[in-house]
C-alpha positions as CSV (number, residue, x, y, z in Angstrom):
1,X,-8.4,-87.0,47.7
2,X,-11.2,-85.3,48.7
3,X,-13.4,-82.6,46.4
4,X,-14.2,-79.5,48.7
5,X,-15.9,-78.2,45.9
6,X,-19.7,-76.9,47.9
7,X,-21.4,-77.3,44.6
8,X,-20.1,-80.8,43.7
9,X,-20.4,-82.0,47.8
10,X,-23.8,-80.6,47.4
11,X,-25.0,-82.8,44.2
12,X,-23.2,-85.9,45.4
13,X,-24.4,-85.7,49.1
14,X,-26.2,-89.0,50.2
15,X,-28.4,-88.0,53.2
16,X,-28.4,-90.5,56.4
17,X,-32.2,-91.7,57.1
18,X,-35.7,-92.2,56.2
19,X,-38.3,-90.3,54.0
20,X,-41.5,-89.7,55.2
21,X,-44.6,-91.8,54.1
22,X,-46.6,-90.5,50.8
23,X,-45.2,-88.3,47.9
24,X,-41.5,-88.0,47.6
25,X,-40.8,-84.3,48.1
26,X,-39.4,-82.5,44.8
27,X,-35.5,-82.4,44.7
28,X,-33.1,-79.7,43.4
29,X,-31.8,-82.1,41.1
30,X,-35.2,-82.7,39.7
31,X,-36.2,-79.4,38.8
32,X,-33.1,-78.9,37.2
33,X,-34.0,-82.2,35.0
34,X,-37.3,-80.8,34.2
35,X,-36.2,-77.7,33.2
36,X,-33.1,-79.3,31.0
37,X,-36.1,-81.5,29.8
38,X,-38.6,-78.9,29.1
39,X,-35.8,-76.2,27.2
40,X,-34.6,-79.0,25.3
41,X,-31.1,-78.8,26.9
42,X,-28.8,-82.0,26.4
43,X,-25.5,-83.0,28.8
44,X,-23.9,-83.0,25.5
45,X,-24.6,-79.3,24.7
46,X,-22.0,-78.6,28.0
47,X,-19.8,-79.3,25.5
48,X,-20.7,-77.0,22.4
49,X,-20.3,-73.5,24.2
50,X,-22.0,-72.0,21.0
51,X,-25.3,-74.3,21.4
52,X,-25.3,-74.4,25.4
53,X,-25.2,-70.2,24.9
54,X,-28.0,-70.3,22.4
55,X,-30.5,-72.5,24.6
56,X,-29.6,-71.1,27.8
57,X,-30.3,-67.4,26.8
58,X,-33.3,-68.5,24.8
59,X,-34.9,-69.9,28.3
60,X,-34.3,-66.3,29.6
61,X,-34.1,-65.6,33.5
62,X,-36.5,-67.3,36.2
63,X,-39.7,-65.1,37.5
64,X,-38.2,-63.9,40.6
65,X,-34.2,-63.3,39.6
66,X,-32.9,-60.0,41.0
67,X,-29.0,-59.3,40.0
């Protein structure tokens, strides 16, 4: 069966082609690993509501976020 999930397509999409020669340009997926990286957030604290709560609050909102 197939997910129609956006969010999941999204992460799982494999796009069809070539890069471009020099630098690979910066994904989505690789902020998101720097930032898990850099707030000392684990795939494991997904789990632990209490922890995941603690250090995402502790990172606080990005420059820029408007609710």
């Amino acid at each position: 069966m197939e997910d129609r999930n956006p969010v999941k397509r999204t992460m799982y999409e494999n796009v069809k082609g070539r890069r471009p020669r020099g630098k690979p340009e910066k994904r989505w997926k690789d902020d998101i690993k720097e930032d898990m990286r850099h707030f000392q957030v684990t795939n494991e604290d997904v789990h632990n509501r209490r922890q995941w709560k603690a250090r995402t609050r502790a990172a606080g909102q990005p420059a820029g976020y408007r609710a």
